[in-house]
C-alpha positions as CSV (number, residue, x, y, z in Angstrom):
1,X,0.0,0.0,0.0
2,X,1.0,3.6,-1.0
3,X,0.6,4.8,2.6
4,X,2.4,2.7,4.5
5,X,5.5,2.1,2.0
6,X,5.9,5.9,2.1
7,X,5.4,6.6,6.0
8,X,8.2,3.7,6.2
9,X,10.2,5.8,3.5
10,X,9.7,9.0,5.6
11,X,10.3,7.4,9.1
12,X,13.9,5.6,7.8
13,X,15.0,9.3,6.1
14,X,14.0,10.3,9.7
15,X,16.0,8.3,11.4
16,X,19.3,8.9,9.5
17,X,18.4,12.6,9.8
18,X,19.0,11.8,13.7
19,X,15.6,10.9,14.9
20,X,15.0,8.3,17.3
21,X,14.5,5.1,16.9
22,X,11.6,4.4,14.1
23,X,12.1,7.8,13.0
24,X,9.4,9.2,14.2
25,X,6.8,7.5,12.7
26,X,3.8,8.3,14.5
27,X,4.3,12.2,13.7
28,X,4.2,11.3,9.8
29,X,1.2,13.2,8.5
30,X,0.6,12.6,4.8
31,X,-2.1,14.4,2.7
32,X,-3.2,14.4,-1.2
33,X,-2.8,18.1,-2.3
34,X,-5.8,19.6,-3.5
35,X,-4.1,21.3,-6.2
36,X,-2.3,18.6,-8.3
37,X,0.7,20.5,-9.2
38,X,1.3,19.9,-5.3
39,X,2.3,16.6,-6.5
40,X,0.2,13.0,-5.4
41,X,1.4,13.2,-2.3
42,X,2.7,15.8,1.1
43,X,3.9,16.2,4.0
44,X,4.9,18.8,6.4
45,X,7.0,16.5,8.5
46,X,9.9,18.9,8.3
47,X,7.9,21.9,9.9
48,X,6.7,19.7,12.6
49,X,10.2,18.1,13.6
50,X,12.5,21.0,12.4
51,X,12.8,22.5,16.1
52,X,12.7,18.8,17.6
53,X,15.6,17.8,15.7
54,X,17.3,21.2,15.6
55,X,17.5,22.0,11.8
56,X,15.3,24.9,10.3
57,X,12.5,23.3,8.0
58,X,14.1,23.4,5.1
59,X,17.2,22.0,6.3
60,X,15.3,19.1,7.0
61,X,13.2,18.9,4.4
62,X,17.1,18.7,2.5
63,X,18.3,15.9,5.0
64,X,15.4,13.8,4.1
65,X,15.0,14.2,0.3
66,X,18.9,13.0,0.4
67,X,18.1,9.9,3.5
68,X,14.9,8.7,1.9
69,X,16.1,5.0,0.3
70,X,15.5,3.6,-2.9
71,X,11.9,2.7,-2.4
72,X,10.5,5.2,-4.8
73,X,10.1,2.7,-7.3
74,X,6.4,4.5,-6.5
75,X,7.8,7.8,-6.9
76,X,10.3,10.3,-8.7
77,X,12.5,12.1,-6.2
78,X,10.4,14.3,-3.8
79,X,10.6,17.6,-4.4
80,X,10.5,20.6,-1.4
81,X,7.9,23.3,-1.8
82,X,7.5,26.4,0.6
83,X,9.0,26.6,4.0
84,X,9.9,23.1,3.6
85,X,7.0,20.7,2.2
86,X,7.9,17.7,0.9
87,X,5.5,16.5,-2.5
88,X,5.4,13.2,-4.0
89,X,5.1,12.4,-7.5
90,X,3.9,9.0,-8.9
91,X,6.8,7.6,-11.0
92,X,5.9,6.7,-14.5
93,X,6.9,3.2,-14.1
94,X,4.1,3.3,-11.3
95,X,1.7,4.6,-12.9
96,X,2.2,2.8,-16.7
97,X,1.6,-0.8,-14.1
98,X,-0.8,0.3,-11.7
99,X,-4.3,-0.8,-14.0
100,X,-2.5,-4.8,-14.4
101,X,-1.7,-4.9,-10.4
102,X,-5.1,-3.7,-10.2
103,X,-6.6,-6.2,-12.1
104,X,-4.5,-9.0,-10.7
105,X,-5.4,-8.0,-7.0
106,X,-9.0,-7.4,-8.2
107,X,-11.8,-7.8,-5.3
108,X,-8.3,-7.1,-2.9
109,X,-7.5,-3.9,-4.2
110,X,-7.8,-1.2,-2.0
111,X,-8.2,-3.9,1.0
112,X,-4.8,-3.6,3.5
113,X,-3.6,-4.6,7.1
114,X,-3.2,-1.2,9.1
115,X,-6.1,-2.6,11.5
116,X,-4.8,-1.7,15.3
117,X,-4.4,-4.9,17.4
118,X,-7.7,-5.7,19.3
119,X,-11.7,-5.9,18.3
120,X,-13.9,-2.9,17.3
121,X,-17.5,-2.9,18.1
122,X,-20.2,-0.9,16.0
123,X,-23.5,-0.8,17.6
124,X,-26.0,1.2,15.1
125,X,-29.9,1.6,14.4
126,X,-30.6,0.1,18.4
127,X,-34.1,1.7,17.6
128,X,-37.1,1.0,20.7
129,X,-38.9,-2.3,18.8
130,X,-42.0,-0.7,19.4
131,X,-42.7,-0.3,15.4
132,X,-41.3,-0.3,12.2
133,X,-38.0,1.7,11.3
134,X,-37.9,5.1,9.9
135,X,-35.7,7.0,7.8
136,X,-33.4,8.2,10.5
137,X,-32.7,4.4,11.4
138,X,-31.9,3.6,7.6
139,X,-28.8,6.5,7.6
140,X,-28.0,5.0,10.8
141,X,-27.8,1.5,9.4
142,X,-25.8,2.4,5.6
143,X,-23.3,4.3,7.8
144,X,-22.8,1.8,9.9
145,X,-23.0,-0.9,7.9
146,X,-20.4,0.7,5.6
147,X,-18.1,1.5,8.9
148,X,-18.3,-2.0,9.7
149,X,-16.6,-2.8,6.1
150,X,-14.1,-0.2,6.0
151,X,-12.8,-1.7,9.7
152,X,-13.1,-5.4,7.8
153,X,-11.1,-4.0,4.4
154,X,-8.2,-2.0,6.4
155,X,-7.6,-5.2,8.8
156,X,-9.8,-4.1,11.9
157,X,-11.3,-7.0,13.8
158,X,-14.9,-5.6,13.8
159,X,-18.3,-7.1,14.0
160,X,-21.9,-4.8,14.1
161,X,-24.3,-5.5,16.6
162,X,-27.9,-4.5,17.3
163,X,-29.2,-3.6,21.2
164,X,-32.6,-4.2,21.8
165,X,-34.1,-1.9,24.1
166,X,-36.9,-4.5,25.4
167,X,-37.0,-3.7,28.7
168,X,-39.2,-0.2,30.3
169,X,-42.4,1.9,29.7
170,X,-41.8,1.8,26.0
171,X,-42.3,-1.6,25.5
172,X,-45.3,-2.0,28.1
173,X,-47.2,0.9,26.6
174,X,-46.3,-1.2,22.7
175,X,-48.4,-4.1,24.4
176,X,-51.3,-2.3,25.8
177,X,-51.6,-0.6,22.6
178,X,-51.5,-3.6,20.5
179,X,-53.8,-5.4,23.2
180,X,-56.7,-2.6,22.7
181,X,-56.0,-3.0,18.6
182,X,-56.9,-6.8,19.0
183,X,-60.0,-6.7,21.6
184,X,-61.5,-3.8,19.0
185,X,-61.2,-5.9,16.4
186,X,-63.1,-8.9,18.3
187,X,-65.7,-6.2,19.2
188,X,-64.5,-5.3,22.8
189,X,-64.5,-1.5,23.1
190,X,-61.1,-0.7,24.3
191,X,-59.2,2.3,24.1
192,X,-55.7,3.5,23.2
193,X,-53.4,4.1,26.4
194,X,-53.2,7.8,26.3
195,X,-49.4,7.3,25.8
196,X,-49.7,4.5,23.5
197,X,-48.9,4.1,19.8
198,X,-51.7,4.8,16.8
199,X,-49.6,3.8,14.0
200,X,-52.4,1.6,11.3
201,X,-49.0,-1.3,11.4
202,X,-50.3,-2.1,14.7
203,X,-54.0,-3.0,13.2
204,X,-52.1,-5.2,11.3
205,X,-49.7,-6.9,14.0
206,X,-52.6,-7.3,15.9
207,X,-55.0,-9.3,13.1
208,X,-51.6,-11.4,12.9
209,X,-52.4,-12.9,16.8
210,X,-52.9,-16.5,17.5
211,X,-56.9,-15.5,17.9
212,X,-57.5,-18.5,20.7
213,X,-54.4,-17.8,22.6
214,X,-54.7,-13.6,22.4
215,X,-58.6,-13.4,23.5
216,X,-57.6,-16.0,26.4
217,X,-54.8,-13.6,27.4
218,X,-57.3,-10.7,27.0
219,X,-59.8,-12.7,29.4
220,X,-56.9,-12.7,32.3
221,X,-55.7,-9.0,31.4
222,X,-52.5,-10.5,30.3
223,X,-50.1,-7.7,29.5
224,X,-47.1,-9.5,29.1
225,X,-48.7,-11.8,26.9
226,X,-49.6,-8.9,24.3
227,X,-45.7,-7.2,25.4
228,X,-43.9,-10.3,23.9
229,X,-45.9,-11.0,21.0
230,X,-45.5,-7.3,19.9
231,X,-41.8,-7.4,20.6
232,X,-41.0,-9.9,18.7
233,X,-43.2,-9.4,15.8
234,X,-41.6,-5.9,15.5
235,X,-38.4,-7.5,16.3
236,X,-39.1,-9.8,12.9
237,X,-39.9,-7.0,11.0
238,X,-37.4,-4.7,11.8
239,X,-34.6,-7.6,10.9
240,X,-35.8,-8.3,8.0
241,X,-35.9,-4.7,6.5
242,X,-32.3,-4.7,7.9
243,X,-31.2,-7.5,6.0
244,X,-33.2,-6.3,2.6
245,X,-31.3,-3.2,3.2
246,X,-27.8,-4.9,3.6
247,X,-27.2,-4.4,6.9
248,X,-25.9,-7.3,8.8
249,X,-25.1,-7.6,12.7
250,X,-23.2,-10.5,14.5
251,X,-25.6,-10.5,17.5
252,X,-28.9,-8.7,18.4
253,X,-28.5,-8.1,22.1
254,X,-31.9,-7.7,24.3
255,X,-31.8,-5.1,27.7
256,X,-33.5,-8.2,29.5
257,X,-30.8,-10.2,29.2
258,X,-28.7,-7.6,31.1
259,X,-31.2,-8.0,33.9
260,X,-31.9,-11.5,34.0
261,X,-28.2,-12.2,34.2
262,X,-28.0,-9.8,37.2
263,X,-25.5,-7.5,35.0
264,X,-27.1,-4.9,36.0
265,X,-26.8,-5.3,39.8
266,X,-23.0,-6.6,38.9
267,X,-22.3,-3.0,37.9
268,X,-24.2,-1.5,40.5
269,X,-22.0,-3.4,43.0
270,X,-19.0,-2.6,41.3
271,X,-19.9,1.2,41.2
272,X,-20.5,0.7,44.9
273,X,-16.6,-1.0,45.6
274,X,-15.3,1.7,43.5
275,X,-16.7,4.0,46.1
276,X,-18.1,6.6,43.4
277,X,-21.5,6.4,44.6
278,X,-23.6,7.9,47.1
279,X,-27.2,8.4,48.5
280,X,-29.1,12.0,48.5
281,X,-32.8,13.2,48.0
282,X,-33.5,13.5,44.2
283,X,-35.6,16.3,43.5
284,X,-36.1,15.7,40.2
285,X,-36.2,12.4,39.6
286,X,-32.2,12.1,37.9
287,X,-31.2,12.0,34.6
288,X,-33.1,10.4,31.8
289,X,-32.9,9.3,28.4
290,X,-35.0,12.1,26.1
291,X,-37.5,9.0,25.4
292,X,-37.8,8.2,29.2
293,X,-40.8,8.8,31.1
294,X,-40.0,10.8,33.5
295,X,-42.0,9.8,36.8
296,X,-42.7,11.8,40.2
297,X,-40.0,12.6,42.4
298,X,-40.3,11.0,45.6
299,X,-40.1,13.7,48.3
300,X,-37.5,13.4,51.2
301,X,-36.3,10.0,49.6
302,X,-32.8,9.5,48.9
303,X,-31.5,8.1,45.8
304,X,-28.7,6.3,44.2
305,X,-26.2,9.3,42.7
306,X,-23.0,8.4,40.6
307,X,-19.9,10.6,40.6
308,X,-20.2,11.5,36.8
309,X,-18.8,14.6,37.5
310,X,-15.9,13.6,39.1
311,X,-15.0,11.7,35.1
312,X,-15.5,14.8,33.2
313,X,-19.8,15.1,33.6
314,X,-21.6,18.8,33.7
315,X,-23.0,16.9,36.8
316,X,-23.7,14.1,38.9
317,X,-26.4,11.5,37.7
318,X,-28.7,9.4,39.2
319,X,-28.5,5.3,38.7
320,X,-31.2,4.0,41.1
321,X,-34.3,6.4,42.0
322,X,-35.7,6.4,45.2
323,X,-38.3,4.0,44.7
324,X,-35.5,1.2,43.9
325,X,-35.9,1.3,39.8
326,X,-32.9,2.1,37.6
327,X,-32.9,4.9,35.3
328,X,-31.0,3.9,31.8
329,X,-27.5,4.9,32.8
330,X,-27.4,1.7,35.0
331,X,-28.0,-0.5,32.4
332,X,-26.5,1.3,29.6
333,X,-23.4,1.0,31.9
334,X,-24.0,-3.0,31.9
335,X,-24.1,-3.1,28.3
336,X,-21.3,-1.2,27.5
337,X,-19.0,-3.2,30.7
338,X,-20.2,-6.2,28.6
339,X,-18.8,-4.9,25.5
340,X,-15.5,-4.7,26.8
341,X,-16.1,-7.8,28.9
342,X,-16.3,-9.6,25.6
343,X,-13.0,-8.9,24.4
344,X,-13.8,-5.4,22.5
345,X,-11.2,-3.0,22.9
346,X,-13.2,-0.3,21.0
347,X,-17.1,0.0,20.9
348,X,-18.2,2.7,18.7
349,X,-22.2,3.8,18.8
350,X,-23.9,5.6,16.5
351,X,-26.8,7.9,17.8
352,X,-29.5,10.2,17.1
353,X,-28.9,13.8,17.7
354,X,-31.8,14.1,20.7
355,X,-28.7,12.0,22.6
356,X,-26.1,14.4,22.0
357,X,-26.2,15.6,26.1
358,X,-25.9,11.9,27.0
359,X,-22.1,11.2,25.5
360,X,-20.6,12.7,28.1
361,X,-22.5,10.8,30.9
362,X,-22.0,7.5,29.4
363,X,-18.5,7.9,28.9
364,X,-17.6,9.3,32.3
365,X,-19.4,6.3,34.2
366,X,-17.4,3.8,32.1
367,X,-14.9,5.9,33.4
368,X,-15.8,5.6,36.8
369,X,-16.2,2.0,36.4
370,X,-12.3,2.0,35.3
371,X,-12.6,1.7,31.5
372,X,-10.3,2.6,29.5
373,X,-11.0,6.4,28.2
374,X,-10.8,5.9,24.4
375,X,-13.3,2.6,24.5
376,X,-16.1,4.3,23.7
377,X,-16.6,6.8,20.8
378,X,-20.1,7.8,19.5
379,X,-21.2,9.0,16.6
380,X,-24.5,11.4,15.9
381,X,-26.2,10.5,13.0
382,X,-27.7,13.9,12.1
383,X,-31.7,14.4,11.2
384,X,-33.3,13.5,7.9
385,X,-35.8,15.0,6.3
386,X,-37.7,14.2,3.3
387,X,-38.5,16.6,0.6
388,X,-40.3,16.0,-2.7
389,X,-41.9,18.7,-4.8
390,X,-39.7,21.2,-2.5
391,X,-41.8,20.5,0.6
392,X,-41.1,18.5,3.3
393,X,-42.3,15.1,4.4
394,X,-43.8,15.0,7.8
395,X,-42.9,12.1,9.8
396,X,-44.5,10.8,13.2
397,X,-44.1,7.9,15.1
398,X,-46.9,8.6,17.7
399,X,-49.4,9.6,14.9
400,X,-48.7,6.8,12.9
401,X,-47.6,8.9,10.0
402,X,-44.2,8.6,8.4
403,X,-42.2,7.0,5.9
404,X,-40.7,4.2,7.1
405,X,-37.5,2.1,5.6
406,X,-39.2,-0.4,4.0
407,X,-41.2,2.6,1.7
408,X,-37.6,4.4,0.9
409,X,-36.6,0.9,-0.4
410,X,-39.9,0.2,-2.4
411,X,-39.9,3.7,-3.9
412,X,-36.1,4.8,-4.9
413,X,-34.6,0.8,-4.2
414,X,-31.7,0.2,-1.3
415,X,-29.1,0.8,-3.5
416,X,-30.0,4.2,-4.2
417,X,-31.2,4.9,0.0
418,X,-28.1,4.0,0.7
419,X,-25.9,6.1,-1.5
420,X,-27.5,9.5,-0.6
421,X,-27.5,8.8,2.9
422,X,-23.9,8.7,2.5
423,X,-23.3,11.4,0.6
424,X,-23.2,13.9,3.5
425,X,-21.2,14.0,6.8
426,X,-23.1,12.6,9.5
427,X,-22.6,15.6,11.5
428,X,-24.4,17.3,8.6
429,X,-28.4,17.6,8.7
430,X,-29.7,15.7,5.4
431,X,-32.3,16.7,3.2
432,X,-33.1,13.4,1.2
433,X,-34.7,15.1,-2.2
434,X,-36.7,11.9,-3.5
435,X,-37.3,13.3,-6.7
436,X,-33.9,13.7,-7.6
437,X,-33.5,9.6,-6.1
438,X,-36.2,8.7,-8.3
439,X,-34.4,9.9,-11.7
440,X,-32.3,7.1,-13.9
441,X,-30.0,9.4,-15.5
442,X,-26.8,11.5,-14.4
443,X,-28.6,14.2,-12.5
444,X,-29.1,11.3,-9.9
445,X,-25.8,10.6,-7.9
446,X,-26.1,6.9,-7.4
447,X,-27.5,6.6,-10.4
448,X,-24.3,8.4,-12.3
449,X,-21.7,5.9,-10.8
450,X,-23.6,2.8,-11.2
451,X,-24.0,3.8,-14.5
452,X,-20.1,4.8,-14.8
453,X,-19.6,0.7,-14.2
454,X,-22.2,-0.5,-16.2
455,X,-20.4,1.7,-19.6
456,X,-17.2,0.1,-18.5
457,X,-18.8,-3.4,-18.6
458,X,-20.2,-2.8,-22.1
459,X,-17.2,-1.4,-23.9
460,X,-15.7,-4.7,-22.4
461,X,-18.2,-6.9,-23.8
462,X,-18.0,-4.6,-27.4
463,X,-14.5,-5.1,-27.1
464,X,-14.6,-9.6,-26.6
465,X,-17.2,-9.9,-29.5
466,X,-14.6,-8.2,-31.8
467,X,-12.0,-10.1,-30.1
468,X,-10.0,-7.8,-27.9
469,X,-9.1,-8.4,-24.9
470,X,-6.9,-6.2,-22.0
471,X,-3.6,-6.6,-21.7
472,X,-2.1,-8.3,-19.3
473,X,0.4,-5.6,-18.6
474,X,0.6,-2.3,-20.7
475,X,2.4,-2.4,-23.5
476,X,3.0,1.4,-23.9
477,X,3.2,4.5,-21.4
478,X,-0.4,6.2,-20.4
479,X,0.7,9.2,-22.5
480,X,-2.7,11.1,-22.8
481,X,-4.0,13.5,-19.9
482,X,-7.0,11.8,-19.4
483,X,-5.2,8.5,-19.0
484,X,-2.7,9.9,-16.6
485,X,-5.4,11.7,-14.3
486,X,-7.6,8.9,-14.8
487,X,-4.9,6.2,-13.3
488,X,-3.8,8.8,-10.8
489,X,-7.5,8.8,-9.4
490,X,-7.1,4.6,-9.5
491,X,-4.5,5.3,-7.0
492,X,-5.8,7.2,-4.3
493,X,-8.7,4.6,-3.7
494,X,-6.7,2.7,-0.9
495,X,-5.8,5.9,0.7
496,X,-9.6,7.0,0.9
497,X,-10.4,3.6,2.7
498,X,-7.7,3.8,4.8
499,X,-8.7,7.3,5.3
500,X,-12.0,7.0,5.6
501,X,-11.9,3.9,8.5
502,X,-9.6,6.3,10.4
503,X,-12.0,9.0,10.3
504,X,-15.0,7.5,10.7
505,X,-16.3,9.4,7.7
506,X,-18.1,6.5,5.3
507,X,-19.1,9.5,3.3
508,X,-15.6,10.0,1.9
509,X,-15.8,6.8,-0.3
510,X,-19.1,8.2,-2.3
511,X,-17.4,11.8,-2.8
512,X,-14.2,9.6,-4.1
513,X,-16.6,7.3,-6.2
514,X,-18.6,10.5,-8.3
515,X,-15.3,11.9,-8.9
516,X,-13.6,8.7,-10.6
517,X,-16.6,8.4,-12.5
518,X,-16.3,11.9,-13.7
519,X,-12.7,11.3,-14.5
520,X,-13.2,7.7,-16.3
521,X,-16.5,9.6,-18.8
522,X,-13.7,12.3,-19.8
523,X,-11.0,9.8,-20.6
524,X,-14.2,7.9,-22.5
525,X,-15.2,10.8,-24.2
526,X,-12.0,12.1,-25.1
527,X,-9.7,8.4,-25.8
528,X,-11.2,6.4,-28.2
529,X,-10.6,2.7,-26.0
530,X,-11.5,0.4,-29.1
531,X,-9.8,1.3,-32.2
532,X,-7.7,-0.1,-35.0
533,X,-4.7,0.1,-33.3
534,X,-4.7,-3.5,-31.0
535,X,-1.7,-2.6,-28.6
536,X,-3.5,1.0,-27.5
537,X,-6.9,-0.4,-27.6
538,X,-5.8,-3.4,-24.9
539,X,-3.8,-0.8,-23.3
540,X,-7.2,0.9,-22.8
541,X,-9.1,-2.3,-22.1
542,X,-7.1,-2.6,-19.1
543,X,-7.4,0.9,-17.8
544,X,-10.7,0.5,-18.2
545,X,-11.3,-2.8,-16.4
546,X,-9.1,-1.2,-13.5
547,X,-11.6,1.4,-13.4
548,X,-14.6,-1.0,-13.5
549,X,-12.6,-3.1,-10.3
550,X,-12.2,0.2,-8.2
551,X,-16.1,1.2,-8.6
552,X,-17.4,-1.9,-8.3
553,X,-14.9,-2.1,-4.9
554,X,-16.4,1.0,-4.0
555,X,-19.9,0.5,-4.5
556,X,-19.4,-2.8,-2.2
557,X,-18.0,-1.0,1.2
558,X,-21.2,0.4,0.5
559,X,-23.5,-1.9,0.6
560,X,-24.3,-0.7,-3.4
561,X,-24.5,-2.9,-6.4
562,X,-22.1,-2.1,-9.4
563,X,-24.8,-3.4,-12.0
564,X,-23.4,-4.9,-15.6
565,X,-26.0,-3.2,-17.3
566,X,-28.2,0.1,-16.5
567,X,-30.5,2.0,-19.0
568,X,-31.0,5.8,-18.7
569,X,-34.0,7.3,-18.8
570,X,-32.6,9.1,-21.8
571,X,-31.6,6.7,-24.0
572,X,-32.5,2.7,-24.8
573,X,-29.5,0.6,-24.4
574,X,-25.9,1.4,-22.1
């Protein structure tokens, strides 16, 4: 890989420049130039080490331009820019192999080793199974989805995993709800709880009911009965929109299993031998989740406070009110001492903004409970909203009206969900224009690099019925500009992986992905790639079929199909 041979090419100039031992690798920062005349590759390693190693920048920039070795067999001699940049070129020799390695390493390329020692954990979606899942759940899940693949392709141990919040008022006030749906259907006036849900899907979950076994458990005011068969009929429906969708998860984790194991009380107990508890009157009943009931405080009773602020908190929080119930920190706690129980160094969560207060009380009682401080990092997944015809698409879980996953998928297809919800920064607030989804032609994103594949795939099959072929390894030089930029762009794709896994930002490999299409249209439009002349043509067959392995890699971190053919609304045939 690019990266790492040239950090190793940096660090040994380093060293024989009088740095330390391994040349201080970990200071290396390298960075593709905006401006290509910058060269493929910087860095400002001479800046940061100049007064370190006492040299003036450019005096080191000297040392290491005359220390690097002999591994630029990837590039031309660096060159020193400014106060004492150092920019990379691409050697020729490089450049002229890179579409045959491509090729040869095919589903591989791009894929590398820099993984850190030790398991990562993504938990993402972890919506309440009290209904079907909505559009903020389906960013959630292609981001991290497609996080869980760039761990897997740059050598991270990583699995996903769901948490099933099945345990608390939510899921009580899903039975009752679904309990009244079924007696009015059998003619037994019952009403809503006032807190309940009126979505139409529980009409049907409730028609759905083992009719003998639900009106006996209606008989004998059953709750639980009506709790569990709710929970896991939503539980079915929400995995198998998941899986439709592509996203996959090693383990769906229940809240009640937490409690029935007594980890809960575990981590009580251990809060408790840490000594970062203590008891006071709670006047306002502690700190709760934003979809938490929030019940009366119990005057001149004291509860159960943890030291949050003690870890980096605005505050201390309450784990146990005074009436002897848990608010969620307790078992959030649990389930994130599990996580690291189980071997995960790292767990990363991915969140809706409405939990944005609650990072730093999460991660200052692991703290308290003696985790390490970099285990957990979270990740807000930023609002949707829906527009089409320049209005916005209300959404409402209470009322019963919104647009739920399984409708994005039916009308603009997963593939094309997917792609626009990573299209934008998950910091970033996303307006999801679903008239611009529903177009087939190059206005639509997803649409435009899918198709950018699907031209590759049919000047390949043009090229085999007339008997050409791509060469194994160029015959000639990439000469024309379009070829060179074009090959130069096949390049940086395991460097946006790389950098994109490092980041956390899955929205760096569709940016990447519109550009190299852009790039491989104007070397189509401008290089004719079957011609009369054999050598150039199979010269261009490969480039091209390097191109076609590096979208369809692409497209796969995330969770997209690279489809062989694809008609335009436009036009008939690819």
């Amino acid at each position: 890989m690019v990266w790492t041979e040239l950090t190793e090419a940096i660090a040994a100039a380093l060293a024989a420049a009088g740095g330390r031992n391994g040349g201080h690798r970990d200071r290396i920062e390298l960075a593709v130039p905006r401006d290509p005349s910058h060269g493929d590759w910087t860095t400002n390693v001479a800046l940061v080490l100049s007064r370190e190693l006492g040299k003036k920048p450019r005096e080191l920039a000297e040392a290491l331009v005359h220390g690097m070795p002999a591994a630029p067999a990837l590039f031309d001699p660096p060159e020193i820019a400014g106060p004492g940049f150092l920019n990379f070129r691409y050697s020729n020799a490089f450049l002229n192999g890179l579409p045959a390695r491509i090729v040869r390493e095919d589903a591989a390329f791009g894929r590398s080793a820099l993984g850190r020692e030790g398991r990562v954990l993504v938990e993402y979606v972890s919506a309440n199974p009290t209904g079907p899942l909505n559009v903020v759940s389906a960013r959630a899940a292609a981001v991290g989805a497609t996080l869980v693949r760039l761990f897997d392709a740059t050598g991270q141990a990583v699995e996903g995993e769901f948490y099933v919040n099945d345990v608390g008022n939510q899921t009580d006030l899903l039975g009752q709800s679904v309990s009244a749906r079924f007696a009015t259907a059998q003619g037994i006036p019952r009403a809503l709880p006032p807190e309940g849900y009126q979505g139409a899907y529980l009409v049907d979950v409730a028609a759905k009911l083992d009719v003998e076994a639900a009106r006996a458990a209606l008989a004998r005011d059953d709750a639980d009965w009506f709790r569990a068969q709710a929970l896991e009929r939503m539980l079915d429906w929400q995995r198998g929109d998941l899986a439709d969708y592509g996203a996959e998860y090693a383990r769906w984790f229940r809240e009640s299993t937490l409690h029935a194991s007594g980890a809960v009380q575990a981590t009580l107990a251990e809060l408790e031998q840490r000594g970062v508890l203590y008891r006071a009157v709670d006047p306002e009943s502690g700190y709760e989740r934003p979809d938490e009931a929030r019940p009366a405080a119990e005057d001149a009773q004291p509860a159960t406070w943890l030291r949050t602020s003690h870890y980096g908190d605005t505050q201390d929080r309450v784990v146990v009110r005074a009436n002897g119930t848990p608010t969620y920190l307790l078992p959030d706690l649990a389930y994130h001492r599990d996580k690291r129980s189980r071997g995960n160094r790292w767990a990363i969560d991915l969140w809706g903004p409405d939990h944005h207060a609650y990072v730093k009380t999460l991660s200052a009682g692991l703290r308290a409970l003696g985790v390490e401080p970099d285990f957990l990092q979270v990740i807000i997944v930023q609002q949707v909203n829906l527009v089409s015809g320049g209005q916005p698409v209300k959404m409402s879980k209470r009322a019963g009206e919104f647009v739920t996953l399984r409708d994005l998928m039916d009308d603009v297809g997963p593939d094309c969900a997917k792609f626009f919800f990573l299209m934008r920064s998950t910091s970033a607030h996303l307006d999801f224009d679903l008239d611009l989804a529903r177009k087939q032609n190059d206005d639509n994103p997803a649409y435009y690099v899918q198709y950018a594949h699907a031209r590759i795939a049919s000047i390949l099959r043009y090229a085999a019925e007339r008997g050409l072929t791509p060469a194994e390894e160029a015959a000639g030089s990439l000469a024309a500009p379009e070829e060179r930029v074009l090959v130069r762009k096949l390049a940086a794709f395991p460097e946006v992986i790389r950098g994109a896994a490092a980041a956390r930002e899955p929205h760096r490999i569709p940016t990447y992905l519109t550009e190299l299409a852009a790039e491989f249209h104007r070397f189509y439009h401008a290089c004719r790639v079957v011609s009369d002349d054999v050598a150039r043509s199979r010269d261009r067959l490969l480039l091209s079929a390097a191109a076609r392995i590096v979208l369809r890699n692409g497209l796969a971190l995330m969770g997209v199909s690279a489809p062989d053919r694809l008609e335009r609304a436009d036009e008939s045939s690819s």
